[in-house]
GUSEDREN-570377 format. One record per residue (C-alpha): residue in one letter; x, z, y. Coordinates in steps of 0.5 Angstrom, whole numbers, plus 500, padded with zeros to 3 digits. Example, Ala and Ser with C-alpha at 12.3 -4.5 7.8 and 13.67 -1.06 7.14 Angstrom:
// GUSEDREN-570377
a525516491 s527514498 
// end
This chain:
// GUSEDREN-570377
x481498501 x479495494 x473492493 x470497489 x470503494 x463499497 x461504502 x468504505 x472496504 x470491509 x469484508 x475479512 x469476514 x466483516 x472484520 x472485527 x474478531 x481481532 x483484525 x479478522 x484473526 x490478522 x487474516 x488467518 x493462517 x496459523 x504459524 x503455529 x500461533 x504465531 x510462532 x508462539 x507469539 x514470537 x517465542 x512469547 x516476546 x523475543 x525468548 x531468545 x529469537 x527475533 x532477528 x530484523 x533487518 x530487511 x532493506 x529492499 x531494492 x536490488 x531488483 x529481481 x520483484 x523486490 x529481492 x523476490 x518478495 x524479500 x526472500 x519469500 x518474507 x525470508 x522463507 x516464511 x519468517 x524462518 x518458519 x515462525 x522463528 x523469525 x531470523 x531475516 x536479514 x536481507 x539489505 x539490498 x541497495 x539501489 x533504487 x535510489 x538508496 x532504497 x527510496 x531515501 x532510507 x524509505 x523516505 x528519511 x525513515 x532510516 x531503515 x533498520 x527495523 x523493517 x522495508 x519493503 x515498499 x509498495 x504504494 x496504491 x490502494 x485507489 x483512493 x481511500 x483519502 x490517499 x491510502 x490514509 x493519508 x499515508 x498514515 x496521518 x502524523 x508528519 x506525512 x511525507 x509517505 x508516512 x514512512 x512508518 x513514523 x505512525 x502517530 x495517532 x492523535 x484520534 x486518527 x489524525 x483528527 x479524524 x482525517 x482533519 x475532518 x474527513 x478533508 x472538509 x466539507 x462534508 x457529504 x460523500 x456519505 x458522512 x465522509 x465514507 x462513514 x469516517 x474513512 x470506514 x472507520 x478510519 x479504515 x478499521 x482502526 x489502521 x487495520 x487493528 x493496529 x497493524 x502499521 x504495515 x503488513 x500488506 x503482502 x499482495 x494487493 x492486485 x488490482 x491494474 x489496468 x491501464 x491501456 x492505450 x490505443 x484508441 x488514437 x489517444 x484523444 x484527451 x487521455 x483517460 x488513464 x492517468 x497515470 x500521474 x498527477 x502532483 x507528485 x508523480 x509525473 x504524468 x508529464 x501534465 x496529462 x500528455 x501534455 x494536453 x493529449 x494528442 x494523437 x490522431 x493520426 x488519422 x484515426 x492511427 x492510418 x485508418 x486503423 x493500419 x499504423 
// end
């Protein structure tokens, strides 16, 4: 969750003591855990797409799992490739993905039982009620309390690791009328928002373009 969703984000040092220990740097734990359960090593497959921010990240994951004791082998594929074995879920062991944090609603849904951007396959009878609930008619604050806690049991079990949360912005020149920052509606396609925006070229000259 990001910070601004105040009655929902939890700060690390808020967290319970075992989501907040998720936080810590220790590979010297962590390399024991790993050497607790996979004695003879772990070796994962990583599938990423073969663009230089993705490969990056992948060789980075590479780098620091290396020093845990954890062998990664890196898969590259196209965009398009990538995008299926994410959705159809046919990645081996583990893949590189990236998916928005605004909405606290959005950010859970993607790990509700059956989901088409569940790409973990993460099922979990008591979260799945939970969200059920929080998308009826309910007060904003009786719904904040839910998707804390919603928030907190995802933490707790780890269904993904989140890399690198960034905040981002969105501009546009003040000419713009009927736009307020969308970047999509539907199923991602900003094609509706321009659709109704308009440019006011009046404006445009006066400005000296």
């Amino acid at each position: 969750m990001l910070p601004g969703t105040t009655d929902v984000y939890v700060e690390v040092e808020d967290l319970p003591a075992s989501s907040r220990e998720l936080y810590e740097y220790d590979p010297v734990k962590a390399k024991q855990m790993i050497l607790d359960a996979y004695p003879d090593g772990l070796e994962l497959d990583y599938y990423a797409e073969s663009e230089a921010l993705p490969l990056d990240r992948a060789s980075l994951l590479q780098f620091q799992w290396e020093q845990i004791g954890v062998d990664l082998t890196i898969k590259t594929f196209d965009s398009v490739t990538a995008t299926a074995h994410l959705y159809d879920r046919t990645y081996q062991d583990t893949c590189g993905a990236r998916h928005g944090s605004a909405n606290p609603m959005h950010q859970l849904g993607w790990s509700a039982t059956g989901g088409a951007l569940n790409w973990t396959g993460y099922s979990n009878e008591w979260f799945d009620e939970q969200f059920a609930l929080a998308s009826t008619d309910l007060t904003d604050e009786e719904r904040n309390l839910l998707l804390k806690e919603m928030s907190l049991h995802i933490i707790s079990e780890v269904v993904t690791i989140g890399l690198s949360p960034t905040l981002e912005g969105h501009y546009w020149w003040p000419w713009v009328k009927n736009y307020y920052g969308e970047t999509h509606v539907s199923d991602m396609s900003v094609a509706p928002v321009l659709a109704l925006s308009w440019l006011d070229q009046d404006l445009k000259a006066e400005m000296g373009y």
